[in-house]
C-alpha positions as MATLAB code, in Angstrom:
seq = 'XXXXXXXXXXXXXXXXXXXXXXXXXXXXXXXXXXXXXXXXXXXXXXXXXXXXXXXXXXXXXXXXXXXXXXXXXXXXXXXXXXXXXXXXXXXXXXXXXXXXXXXXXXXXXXXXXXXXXXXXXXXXXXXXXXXXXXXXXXXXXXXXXXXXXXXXXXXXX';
ca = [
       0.000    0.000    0.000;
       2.937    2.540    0.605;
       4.101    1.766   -2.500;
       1.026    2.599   -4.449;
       1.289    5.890   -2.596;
       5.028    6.356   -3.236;
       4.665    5.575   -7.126;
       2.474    8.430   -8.047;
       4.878   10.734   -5.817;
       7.676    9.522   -8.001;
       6.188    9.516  -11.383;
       4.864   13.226  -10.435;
       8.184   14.550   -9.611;
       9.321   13.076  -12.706;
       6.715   14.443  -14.398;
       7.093   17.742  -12.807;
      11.440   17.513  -13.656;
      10.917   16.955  -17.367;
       8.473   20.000  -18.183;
      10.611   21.945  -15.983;
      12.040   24.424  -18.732;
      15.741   24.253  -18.150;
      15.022   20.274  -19.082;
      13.685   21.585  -22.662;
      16.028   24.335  -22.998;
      18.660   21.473  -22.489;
      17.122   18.918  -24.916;
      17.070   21.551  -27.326;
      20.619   22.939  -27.115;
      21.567   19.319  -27.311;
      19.938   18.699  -30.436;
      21.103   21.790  -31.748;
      24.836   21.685  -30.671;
      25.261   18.015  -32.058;
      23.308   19.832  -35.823;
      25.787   22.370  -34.937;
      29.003   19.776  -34.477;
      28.244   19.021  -38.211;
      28.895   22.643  -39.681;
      31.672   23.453  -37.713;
      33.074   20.035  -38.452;
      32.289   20.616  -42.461;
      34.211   24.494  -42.000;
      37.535   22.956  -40.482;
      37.558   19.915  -43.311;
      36.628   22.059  -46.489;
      38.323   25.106  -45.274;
      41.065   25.054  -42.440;
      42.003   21.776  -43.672;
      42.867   22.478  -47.203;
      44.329   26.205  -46.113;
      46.748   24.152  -43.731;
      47.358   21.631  -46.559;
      48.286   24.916  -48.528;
      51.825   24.844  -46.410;
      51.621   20.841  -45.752;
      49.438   18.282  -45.670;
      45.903   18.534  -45.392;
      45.049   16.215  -42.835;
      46.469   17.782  -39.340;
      46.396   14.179  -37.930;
      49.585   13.620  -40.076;
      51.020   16.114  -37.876;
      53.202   14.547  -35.314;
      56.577   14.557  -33.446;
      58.663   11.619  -32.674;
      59.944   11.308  -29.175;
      61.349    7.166  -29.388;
      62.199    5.917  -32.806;
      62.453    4.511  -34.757;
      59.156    6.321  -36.107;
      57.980    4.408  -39.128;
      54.605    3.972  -40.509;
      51.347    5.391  -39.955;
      47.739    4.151  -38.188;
      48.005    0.667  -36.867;
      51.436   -0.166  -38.527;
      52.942    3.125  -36.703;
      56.300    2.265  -34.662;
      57.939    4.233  -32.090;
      56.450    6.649  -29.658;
      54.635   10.268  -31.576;
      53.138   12.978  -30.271;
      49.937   13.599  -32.527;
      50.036   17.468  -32.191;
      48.434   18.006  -35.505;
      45.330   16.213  -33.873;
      45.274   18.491  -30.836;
      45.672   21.230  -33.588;
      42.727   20.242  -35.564;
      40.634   19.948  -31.991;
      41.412   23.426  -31.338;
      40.734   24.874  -34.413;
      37.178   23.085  -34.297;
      37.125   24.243  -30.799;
      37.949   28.291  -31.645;
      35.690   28.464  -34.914;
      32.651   26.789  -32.564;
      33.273   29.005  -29.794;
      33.794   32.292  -32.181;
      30.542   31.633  -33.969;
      28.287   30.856  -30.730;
      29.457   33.849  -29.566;
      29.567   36.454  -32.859;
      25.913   34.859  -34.146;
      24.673   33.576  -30.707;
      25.899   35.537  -27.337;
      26.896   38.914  -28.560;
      23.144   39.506  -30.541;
      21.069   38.486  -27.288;
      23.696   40.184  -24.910;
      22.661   43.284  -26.676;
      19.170   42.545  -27.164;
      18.744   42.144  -23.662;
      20.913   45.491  -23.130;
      18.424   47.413  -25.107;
      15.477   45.718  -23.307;
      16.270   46.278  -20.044;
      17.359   50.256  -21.604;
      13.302   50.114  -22.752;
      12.089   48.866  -19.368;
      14.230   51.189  -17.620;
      13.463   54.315  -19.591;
       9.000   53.019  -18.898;
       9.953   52.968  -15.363;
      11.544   56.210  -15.027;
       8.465   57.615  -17.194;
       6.507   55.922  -14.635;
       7.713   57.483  -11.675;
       7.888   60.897  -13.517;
       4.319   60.582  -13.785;
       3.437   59.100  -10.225;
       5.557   61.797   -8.726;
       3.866   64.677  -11.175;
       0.218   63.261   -9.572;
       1.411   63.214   -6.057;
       2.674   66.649   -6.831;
      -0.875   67.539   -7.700;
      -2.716   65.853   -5.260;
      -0.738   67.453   -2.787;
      -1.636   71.211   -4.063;
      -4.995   69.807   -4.070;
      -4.355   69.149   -0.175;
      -3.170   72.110    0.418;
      -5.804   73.991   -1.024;
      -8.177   72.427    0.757;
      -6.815   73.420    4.098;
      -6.517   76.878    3.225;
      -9.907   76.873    2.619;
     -11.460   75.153    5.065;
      -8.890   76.954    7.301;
     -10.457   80.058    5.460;
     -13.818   78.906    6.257;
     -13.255   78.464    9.755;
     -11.867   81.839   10.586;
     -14.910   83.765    9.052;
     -17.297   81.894   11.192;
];
């Protein structure tokens, strides 16, 4: 019987966890980074890639240092002991071009998007409390010439 009780407890927290909306802003970034992964991944091959291979070859993996020879050989018939720096290369070229186009086309428009937003609700504010202070203002001459008068009033009498 405590279970039966217990299940819908669970199930509704899950429940309650998945429409949460940093769950669905995550399944969406997810979706979009690994659409994303493809691009940049397309840029460095057809670009970088042959712009490297320009000066050398055009796959950076071929890029390495030997640190034990005899170095002979490449893939699964490599001897010796290499440092694949043209790989690490590659990675952080994929790694600079992702992280200079989420921020040029992603970060830096909604940074000032937001800027000029919060500019608008700033600016309605201060209009805001122009006017509330311009009524108070008013009301209180309104006050004031109400006591006169009745203070007026009461001295003729």
């Amino acid at each position: 019987m405590s279970e039966s009780k217990k299940d819908p407890g669970v199930l509704e927290g899950f429940k309650t966890f998945l429409m949460r909306g940093n769950v669905v802003d995550l399944a969406v970034a997810v979706v979009i980074g690994a659409a994303f992964t493809n691009i940049v991944n397309s840029v460095v091959q057809g670009v970088i890639n042959p712009l490297v291979g320009a000066i050398g070859t055009k796959n950076l993996d071929n890029y390495s240092s030997c640190i034990k020879g005899p170095c002979t050989g490449a893939g699964a018939t490599a001897e010796g002991v290499r440092i694949m720096w043209g790989s690490v290369l590659g990675a952080t070229l994929s790694f600079v071009i992702t992280a200079a186009v989420v921020y040029f086309l992603m970060v830096l428009p909604m940074s000032k998007y937001l800027a000029r937003q919060a500019a608008r609700q700033k600016a309605k504010e201060g209009m805001h409390e122009v006017i509330e202070v311009t009524e108070l203002e008013v009301l209180k001459e309104i006050r004031d010439a109400l006591v006169a008068q009745r203070g007026s009033g009461h001295a003729e009498r």
